[in-house]
C-alpha positions as CSV (number, residue, x, y, z in Angstrom):
1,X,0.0,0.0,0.0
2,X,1.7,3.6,-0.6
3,X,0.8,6.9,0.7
4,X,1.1,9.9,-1.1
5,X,3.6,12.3,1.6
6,X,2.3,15.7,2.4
7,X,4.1,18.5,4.9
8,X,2.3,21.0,6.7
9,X,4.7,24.0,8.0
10,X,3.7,27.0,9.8
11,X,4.6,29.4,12.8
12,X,1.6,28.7,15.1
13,X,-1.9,26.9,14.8
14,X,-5.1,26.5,17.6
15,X,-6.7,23.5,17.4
16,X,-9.5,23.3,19.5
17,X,-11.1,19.6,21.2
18,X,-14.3,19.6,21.8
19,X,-15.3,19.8,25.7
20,X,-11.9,22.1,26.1
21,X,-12.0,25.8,26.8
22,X,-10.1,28.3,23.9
23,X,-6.5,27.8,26.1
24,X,-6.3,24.1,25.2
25,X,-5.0,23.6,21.5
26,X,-4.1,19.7,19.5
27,X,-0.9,18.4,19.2
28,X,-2.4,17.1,15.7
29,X,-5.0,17.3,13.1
30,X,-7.7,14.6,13.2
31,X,-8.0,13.1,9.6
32,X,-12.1,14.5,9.9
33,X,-10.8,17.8,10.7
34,X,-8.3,18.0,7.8
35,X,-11.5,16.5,5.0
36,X,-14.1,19.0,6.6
37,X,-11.5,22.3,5.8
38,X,-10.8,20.8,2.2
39,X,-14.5,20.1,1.6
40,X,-15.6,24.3,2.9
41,X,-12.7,25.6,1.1
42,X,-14.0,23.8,-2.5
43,X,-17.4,25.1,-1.4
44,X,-16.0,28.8,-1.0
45,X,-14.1,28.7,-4.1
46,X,-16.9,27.0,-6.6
47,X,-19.7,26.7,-4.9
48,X,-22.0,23.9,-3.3
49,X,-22.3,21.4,-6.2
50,X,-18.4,21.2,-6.7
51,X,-18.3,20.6,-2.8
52,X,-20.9,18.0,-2.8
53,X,-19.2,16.1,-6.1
54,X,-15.4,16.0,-3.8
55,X,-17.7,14.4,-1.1
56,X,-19.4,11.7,-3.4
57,X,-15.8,10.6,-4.4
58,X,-15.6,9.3,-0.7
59,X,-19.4,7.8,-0.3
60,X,-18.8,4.6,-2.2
61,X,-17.9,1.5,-0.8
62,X,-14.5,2.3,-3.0
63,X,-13.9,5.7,-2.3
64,X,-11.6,7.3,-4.4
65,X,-9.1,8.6,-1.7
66,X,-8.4,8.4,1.8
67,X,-6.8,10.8,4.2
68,X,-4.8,10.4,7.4
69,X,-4.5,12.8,10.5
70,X,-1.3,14.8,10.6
71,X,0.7,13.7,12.8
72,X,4.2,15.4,14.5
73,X,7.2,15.0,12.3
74,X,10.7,17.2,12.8
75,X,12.5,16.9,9.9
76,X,12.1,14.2,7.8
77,X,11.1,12.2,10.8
78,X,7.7,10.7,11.1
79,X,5.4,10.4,14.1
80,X,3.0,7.6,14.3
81,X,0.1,6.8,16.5
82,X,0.7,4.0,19.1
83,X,-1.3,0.9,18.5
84,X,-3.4,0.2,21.5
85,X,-3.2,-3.3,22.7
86,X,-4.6,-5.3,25.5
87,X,-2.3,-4.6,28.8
88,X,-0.1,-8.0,29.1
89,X,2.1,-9.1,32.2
90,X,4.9,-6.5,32.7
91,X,8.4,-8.0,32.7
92,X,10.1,-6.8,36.0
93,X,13.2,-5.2,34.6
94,X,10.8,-3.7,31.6
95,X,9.0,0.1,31.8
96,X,5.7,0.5,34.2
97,X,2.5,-0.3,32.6
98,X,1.7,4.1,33.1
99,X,5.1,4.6,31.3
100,X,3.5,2.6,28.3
101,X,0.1,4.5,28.3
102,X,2.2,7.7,28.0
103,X,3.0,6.9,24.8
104,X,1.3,8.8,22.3
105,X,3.5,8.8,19.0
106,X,6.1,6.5,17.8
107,X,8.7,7.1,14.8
108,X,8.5,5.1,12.0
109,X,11.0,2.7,13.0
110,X,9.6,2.2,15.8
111,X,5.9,2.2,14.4
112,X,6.9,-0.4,11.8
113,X,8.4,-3.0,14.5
114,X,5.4,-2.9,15.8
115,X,3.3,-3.8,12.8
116,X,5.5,-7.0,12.6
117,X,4.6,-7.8,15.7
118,X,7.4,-6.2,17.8
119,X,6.6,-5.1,21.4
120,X,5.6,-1.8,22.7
121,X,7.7,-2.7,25.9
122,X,11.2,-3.1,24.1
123,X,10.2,0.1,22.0
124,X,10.4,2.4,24.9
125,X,12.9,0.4,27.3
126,X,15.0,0.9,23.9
127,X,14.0,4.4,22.6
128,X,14.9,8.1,23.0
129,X,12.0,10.3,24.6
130,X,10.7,13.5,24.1
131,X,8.0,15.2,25.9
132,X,8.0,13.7,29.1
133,X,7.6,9.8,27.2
134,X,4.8,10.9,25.1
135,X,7.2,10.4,21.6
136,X,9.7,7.5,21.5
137,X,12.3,7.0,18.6
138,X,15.4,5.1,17.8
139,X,19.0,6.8,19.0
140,X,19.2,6.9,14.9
141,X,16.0,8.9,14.2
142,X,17.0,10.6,17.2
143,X,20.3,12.2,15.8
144,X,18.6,13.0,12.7
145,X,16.4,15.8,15.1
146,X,17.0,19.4,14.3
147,X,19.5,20.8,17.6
148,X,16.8,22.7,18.9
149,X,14.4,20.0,19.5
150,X,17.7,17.9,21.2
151,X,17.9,20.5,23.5
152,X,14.6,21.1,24.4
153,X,13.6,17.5,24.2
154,X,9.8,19.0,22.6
155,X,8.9,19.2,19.1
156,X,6.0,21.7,20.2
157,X,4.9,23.7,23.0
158,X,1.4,25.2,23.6
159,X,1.3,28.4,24.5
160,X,-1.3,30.9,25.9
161,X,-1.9,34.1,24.0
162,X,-4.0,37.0,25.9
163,X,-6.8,38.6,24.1
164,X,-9.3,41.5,24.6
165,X,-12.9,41.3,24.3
166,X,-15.3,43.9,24.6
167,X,-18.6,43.8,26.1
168,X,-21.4,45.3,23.6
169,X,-24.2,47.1,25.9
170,X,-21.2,48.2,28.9
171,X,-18.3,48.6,26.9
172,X,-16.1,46.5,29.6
173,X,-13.0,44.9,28.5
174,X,-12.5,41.2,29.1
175,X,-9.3,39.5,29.1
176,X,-9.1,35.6,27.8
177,X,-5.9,33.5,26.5
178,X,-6.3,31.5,23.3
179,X,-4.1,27.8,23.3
180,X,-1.5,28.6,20.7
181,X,0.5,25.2,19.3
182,X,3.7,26.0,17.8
183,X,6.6,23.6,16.8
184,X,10.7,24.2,16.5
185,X,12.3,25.0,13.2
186,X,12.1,22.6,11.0
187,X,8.9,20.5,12.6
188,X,5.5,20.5,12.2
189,X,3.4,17.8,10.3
190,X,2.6,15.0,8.1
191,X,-0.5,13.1,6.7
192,X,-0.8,10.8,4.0
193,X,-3.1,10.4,1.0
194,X,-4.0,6.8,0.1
195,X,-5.7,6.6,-3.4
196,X,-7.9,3.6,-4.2
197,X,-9.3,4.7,-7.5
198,X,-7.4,7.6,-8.6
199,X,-8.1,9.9,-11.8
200,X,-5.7,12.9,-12.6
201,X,-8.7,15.5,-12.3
202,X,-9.3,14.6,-8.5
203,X,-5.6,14.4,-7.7
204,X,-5.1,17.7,-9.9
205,X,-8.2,19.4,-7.4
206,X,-7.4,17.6,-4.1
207,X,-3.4,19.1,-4.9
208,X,-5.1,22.3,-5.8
209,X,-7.1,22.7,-2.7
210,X,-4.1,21.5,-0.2
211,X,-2.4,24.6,-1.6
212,X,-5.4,26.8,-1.2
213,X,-5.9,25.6,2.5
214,X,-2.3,26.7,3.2
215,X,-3.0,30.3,2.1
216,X,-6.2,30.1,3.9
217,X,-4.8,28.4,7.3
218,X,-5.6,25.6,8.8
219,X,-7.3,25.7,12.1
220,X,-9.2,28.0,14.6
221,X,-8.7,32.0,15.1
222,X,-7.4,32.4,11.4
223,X,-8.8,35.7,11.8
224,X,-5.7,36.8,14.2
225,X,-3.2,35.5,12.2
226,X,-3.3,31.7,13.5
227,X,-3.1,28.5,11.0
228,X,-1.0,30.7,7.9
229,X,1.0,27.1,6.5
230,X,2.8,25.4,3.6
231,X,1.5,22.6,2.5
232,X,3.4,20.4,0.0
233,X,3.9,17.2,-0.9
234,X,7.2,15.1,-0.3
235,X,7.0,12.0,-1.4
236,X,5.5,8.6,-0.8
237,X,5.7,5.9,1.7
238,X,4.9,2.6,1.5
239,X,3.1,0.7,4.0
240,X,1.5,-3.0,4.9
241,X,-2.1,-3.7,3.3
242,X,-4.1,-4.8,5.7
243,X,-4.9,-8.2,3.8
244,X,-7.8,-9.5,5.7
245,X,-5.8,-9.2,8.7
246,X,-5.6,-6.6,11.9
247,X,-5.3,-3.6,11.2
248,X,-4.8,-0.1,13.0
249,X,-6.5,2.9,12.1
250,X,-4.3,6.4,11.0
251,X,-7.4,8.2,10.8
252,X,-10.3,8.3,13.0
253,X,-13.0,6.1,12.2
254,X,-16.8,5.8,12.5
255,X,-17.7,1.9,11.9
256,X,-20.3,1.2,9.6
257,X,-23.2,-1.3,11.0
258,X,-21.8,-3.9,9.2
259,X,-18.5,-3.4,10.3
260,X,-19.0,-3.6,13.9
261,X,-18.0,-7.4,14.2
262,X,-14.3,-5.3,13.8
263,X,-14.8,-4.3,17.3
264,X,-15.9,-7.3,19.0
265,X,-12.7,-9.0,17.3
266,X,-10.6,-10.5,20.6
267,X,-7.8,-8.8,19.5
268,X,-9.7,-4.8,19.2
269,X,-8.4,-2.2,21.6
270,X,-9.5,0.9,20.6
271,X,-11.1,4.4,22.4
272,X,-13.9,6.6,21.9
273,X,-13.9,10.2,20.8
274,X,-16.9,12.5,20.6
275,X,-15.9,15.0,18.1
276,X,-18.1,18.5,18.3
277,X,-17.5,21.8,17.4
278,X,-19.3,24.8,15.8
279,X,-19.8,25.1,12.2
280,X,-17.8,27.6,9.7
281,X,-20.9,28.5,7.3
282,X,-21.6,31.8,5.1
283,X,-25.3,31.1,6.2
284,X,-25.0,31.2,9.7
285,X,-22.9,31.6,12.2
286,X,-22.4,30.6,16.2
287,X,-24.2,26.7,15.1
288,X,-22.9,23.9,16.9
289,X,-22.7,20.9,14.7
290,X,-24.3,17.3,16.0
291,X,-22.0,15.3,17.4
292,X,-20.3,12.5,16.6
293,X,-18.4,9.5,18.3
294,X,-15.6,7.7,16.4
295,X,-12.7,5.7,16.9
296,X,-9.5,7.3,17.7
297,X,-6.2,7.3,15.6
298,X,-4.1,4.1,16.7
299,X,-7.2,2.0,17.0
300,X,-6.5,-2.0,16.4
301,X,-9.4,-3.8,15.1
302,X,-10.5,-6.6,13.5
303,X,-10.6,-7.7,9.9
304,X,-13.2,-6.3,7.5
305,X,-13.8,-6.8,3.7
306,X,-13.7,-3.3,2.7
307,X,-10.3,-1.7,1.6
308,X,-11.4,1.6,3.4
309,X,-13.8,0.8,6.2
310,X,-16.1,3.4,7.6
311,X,-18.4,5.9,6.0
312,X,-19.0,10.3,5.6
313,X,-22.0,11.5,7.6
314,X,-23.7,14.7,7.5
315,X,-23.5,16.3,11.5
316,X,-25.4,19.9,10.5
317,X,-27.3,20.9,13.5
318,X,-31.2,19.3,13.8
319,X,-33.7,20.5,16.2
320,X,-36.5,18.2,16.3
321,X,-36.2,18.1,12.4
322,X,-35.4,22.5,11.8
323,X,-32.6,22.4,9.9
324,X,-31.3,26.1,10.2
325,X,-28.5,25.8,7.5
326,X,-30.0,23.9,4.6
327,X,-26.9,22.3,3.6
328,X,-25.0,19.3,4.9
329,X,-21.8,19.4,7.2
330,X,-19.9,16.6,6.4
331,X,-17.6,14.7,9.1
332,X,-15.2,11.8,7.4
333,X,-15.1,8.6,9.3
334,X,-12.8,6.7,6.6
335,X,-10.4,5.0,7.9
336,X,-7.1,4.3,7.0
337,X,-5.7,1.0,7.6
338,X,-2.6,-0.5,8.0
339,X,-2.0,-4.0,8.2
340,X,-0.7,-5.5,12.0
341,X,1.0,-8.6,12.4
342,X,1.0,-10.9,15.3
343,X,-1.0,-10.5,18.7
């Protein structure tokens, strides 16, 4: 299976999780997140059918593309999500069991041991760790790190940016901070672009609007300069096809009925996200969207027949059947999978 590469590089981003207040930003962008800004961005730029024809390339049981979240990269270096697995024995010499839930990223050495059935464990009794044990990589991978990021063993640090409001009948000013996630020179992030039926007019638009979302920026509070990026592509990587086999999610996912016998698979570990958030339309503004509970990145699960399980819904708000916006909001629950060897 390969992956088309893409870079996203910018001086600061806020991106907000639902439940959080505006001080908390993401250390990554969910694959759902990423599909929604492409999807309003072809809608500003040529309308609603255009928009609605970039979304039917994804409603098939083939869909013609699939996206990843972006992940953390410095460098050339990749980030992965770690696989989630069933909690086994831990050896007495080896790291704590809350030592191995701290792990939220792996490099792609590191990532692709695991896939062949390596251990978690020898990963991080092994590895070089930055932020606290939340990333683990090889020595290698680790000398390869820009000398900033050596020294301040972080890729990214949130921080808090005070803003005014002002109070519309009293005139009072208000001061609030805004969660502000910026990474080291050289870092930022990756995704990956699996296409399963591929034509050179979508991959000429789906190019076409990565570039257009760069100029636009990516994220919350674009209005005061946050989310300005470059978005480029790399490369390609190549990766194991699932085959029938386990798998583990780079994306979030929303199952599909017939796809929940994935989850009830002995070997399934996954966890639950509710993803909310208020919607960006020209229509109108301050909606929250419906919400909407998928899988998280690093989910393993079962095997399923389809090569990109999981479907597109539509979350636009609905009260007791009043539709305010007339038009759909659409949240991507593809998923993209990646074979997994072993238990």
């Amino acid at each position: 299976m390969q992956l088309d590469i893409w870079h996203i590089s910018g001086d600061g981003f806020h991106w907000g999780r639902h439940g959080l207040g505006q001080e908390e930003s993401g250390r990554h962008v969910p694959s759902d997140t990423l599909f929604a800004a492409l999807v309003a961005r072809r809608a500003e730029l040529e309308g609603a059918a255009a928009a609605q024809a970039f979304v039917d390339a994804g409603c098939s049981d083939t869909p013609s593309f699939v996206l990843s979240s972006a992940f953390p990269r410095a460098g050339n270096v990749r980030f992965f999500p770690t696989p989630l697995r069933h909690p086994t024995e831990p050896k007495p010499d080896g790291p704590r069991p809350k030592d191995l839930k701290r792990v939220k990223f792996l490099s792609e050495s590191l990532f692709r041991a695991l896939l062949a059935g390596g251990a978690l464990a020898d990963a991080v009794q092994t590895g070089k760790k930055l932020h606290g044990g939340q990333v683990v990589l090889t020595p290698a991978e680790y000398a390869q790190l820009p000398a900033q990021v050596r020294d301040d063993d972080k890729l990214w640090n949130v921080e808090k940016r005070p803003r005014v409001t002002v109070g519309r009948a009293a005139q009072n000013s208000q001061i609030y901070f805004t969660g502000r996630t910026a990474f080291h020179q050289g870092c930022g992030l990756w995704f990956g672009v699996r296409w399963l039926t591929r034509t050179d007019a979508l991959a000429q638009t789906l190019e076409s609007l990565l570039l257009e979302l760069g100029d636009a920026g990516l994220g919350g509070v674009r209005s005061s300069g946050f989310g300005q990026c470059k978005i480029e592509r790399v490369g390609s990587l190549d990766l194991p096809d699932p085959s029938g086999g386990l798998w583990v999610t780079l994306s979030r996912y929303l199952p599909r009925a017939d796809e929940s016998h994935a989850l009830r698979h002995e070997e399934s570990a996954y966890a639950v996200e509710t993803i909310g958030g208020w919607v960006d339309s020209p229509i109108r503004k301050s909606e929250r969207r419906r919400a909407v509970r998928m899988l998280a990145e690093g989910a393993v699960l079962g095997p399923v027949a389809r090569p990109a399980p999981g479907q597109i819904v539509d979350a636009q708000p609905d009260y007791d059947g009043k539709q305010p916006l007339g038009h759909s909001v659409w949240r991507c629950g593809l998923a993209l999978a990646v074979g997994l060897k072993g238990r």
